[in-house]
C-alpha positions as a printed Julia matrix, in Angstrom:
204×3 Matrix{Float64}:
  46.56   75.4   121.3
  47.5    77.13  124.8
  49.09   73.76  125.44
  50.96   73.27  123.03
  52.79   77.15  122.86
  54.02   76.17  126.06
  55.35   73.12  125.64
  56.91   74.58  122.46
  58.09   77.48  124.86
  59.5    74.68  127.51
  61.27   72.73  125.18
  62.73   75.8   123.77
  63.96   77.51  126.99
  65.92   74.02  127.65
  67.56   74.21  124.54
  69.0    77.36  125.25
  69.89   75.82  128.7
  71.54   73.47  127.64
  73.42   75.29  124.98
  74.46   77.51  127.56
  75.6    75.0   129.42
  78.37   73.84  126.38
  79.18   77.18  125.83
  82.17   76.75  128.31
  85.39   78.97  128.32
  87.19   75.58  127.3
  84.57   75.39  123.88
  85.61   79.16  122.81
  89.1    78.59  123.21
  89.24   75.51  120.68
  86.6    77.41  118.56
  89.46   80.54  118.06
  92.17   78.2   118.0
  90.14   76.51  115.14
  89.3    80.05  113.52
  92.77   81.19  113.18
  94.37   78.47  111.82
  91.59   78.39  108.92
  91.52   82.2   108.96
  94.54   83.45  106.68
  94.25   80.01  104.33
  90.8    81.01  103.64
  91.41   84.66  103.28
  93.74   83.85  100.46
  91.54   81.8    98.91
  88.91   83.86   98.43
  90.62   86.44   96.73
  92.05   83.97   94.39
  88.55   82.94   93.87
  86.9    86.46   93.49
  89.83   87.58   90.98
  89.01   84.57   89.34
  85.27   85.17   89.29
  85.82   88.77   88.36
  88.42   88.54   85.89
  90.98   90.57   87.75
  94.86   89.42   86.77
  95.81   88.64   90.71
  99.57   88.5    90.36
  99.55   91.8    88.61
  97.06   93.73   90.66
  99.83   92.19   93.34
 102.55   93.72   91.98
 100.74   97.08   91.16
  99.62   97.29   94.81
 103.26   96.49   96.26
 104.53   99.24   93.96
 102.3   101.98   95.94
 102.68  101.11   98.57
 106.43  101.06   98.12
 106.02  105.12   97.11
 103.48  105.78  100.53
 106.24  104.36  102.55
 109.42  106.69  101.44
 106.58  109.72  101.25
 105.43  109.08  105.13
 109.21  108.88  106.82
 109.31  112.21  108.03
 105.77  112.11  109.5
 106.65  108.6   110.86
 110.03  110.16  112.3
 107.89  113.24  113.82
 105.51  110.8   115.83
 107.78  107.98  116.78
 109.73  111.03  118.62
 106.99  112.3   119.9
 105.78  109.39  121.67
 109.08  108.76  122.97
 109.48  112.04  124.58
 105.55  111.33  126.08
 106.78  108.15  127.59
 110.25  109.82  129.09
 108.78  112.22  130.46
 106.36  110.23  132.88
 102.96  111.66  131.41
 102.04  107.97  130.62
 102.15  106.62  134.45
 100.33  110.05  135.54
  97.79  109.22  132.9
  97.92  105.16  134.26
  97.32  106.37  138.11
  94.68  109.18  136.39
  92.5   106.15  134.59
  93.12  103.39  137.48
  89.6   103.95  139.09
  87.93  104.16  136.04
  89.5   100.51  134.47
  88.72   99.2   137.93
  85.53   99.51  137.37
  85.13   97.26  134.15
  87.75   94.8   135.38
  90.19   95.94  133.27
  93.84   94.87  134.86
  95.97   97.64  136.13
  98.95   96.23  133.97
  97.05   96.27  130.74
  96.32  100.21  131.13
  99.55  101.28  129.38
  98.84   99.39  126.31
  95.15  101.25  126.36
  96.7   104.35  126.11
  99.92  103.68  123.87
  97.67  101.63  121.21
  95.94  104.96  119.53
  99.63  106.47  119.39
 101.9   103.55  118.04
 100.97   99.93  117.3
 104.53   99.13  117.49
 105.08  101.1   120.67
 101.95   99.36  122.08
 102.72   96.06  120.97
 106.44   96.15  122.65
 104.16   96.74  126.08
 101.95   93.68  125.28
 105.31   91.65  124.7
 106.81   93.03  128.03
 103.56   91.44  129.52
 103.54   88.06  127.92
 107.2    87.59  129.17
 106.33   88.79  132.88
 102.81   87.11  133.07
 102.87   84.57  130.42
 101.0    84.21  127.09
  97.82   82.26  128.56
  97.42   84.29  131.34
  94.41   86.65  131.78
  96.73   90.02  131.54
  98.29   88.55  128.42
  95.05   87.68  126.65
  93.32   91.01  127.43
  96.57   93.42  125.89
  96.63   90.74  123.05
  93.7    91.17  122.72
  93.2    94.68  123.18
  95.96   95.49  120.34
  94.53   93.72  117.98
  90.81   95.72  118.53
  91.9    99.16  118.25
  93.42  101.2   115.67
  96.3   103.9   116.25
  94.45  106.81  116.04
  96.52  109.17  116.16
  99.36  107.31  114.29
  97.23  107.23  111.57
  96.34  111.31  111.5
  99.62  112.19  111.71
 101.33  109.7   109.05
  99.0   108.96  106.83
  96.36  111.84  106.91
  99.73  114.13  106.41
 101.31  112.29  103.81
  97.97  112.39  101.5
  97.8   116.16  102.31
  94.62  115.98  104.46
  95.03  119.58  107.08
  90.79  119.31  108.2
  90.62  115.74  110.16
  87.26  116.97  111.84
  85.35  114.35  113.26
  88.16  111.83  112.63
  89.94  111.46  116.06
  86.67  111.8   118.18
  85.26  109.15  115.97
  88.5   106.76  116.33
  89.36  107.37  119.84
  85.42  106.49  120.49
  86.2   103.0   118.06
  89.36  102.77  120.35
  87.01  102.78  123.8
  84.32  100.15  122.82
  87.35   97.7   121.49
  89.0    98.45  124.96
  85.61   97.51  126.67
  84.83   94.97  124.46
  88.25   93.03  125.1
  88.04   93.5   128.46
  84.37   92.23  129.09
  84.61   89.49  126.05
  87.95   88.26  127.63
  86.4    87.56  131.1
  83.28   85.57  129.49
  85.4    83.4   127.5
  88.71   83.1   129.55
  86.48   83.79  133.11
């Protein structure tokens, strides 16, 4: 009985081995690649499928849905005006490199990139803001290099925080956020880590 546990044990700890083994930075790139071609298609099909299954009129609910949004958008504009400014007068007036140099030992520490640390902190204010940084970086660095990867990445595993307070928290009336920004900003962190660490295993 002993004998056999650990022969069950052996041939299970080669396994892993030699799974380990194929897990190579090449195998997660084709597996993404892969992912997000099939990702959208199959998106849309299942909601074809559960309006289907559910009895839900698609187009309509569509068209509905377009509609409201259509009225969110005209009633955020002057909260979207408010924080576009504001972000541009925290960029022109050089508090974003003070807070850059501030955070540089810190990212250093996780491997984070020193070029990558402006789209960190821009993210939780503007997504559009942030993703003109990670565009800036893909044209100096290149899309398949590590730097590019990790902002890319990095935008698209955060939220704008305080984009979202402002604009849309504002524009539905909300005045008591309370634990809303300490609980986003601490989202925005771990998807910062995350990228960072997840990048280097499957890019190296």
């Amino acid at each position: 009985m002993t004998d056999s546990i650990v022969y069950a044990a052996g041939d299970s700890l080669a396994t892993i081995a030699q799974t380990s083994q194929e897990l190579t930075p090449s195998f997660f790139v084709t597996l993404m690649k892969n992912f997000s071609t099939w990702a959208i298609p199959a998106l849309i099909f299942l909601a074809l499928i559960l309006g289907w299954y559910k009895k839900v009129k698609v187009y309509e609910a569509f068209i509905d849905g377009a509609k409201e949004g259509f009225t969110v958008a005209i009633k955020i504009i002057p909260y979207l005006v408010a924080i576009l400014v504001a972000i541009g007068m925290f960029r022109a007036s050089g508090a974003m490199d003070g807070f850059v140099a501030l955070l540089s030992p810190l990212t250093n520490l996780i491997g984070m990139p020193a070029e990558t640390l402006p789209v960190a902190l821009m993210r939780p204010l503007s997504g559009s803001g942030a993703l003109g940084l990670v565009t800036e970086l893909m044209k100096i660095h290149g899309p398949d290099s590590f730097i590019g990867r990790v902002s890319s990445t990095m935008w698209g595993s955060t939220e704008t925080t305080f984009y979202v307070i402002a604009v849309y928290f504002g524009a539905v009336g909300v005045r008591r956020v309370r634990h809303s920004i300490a609980a986003g900003l601490v989202g925005d962190a771990v998807g910062l880590i995350a990228a960072v660490l997840i990048c280097r295993i499957v890019f190296g």
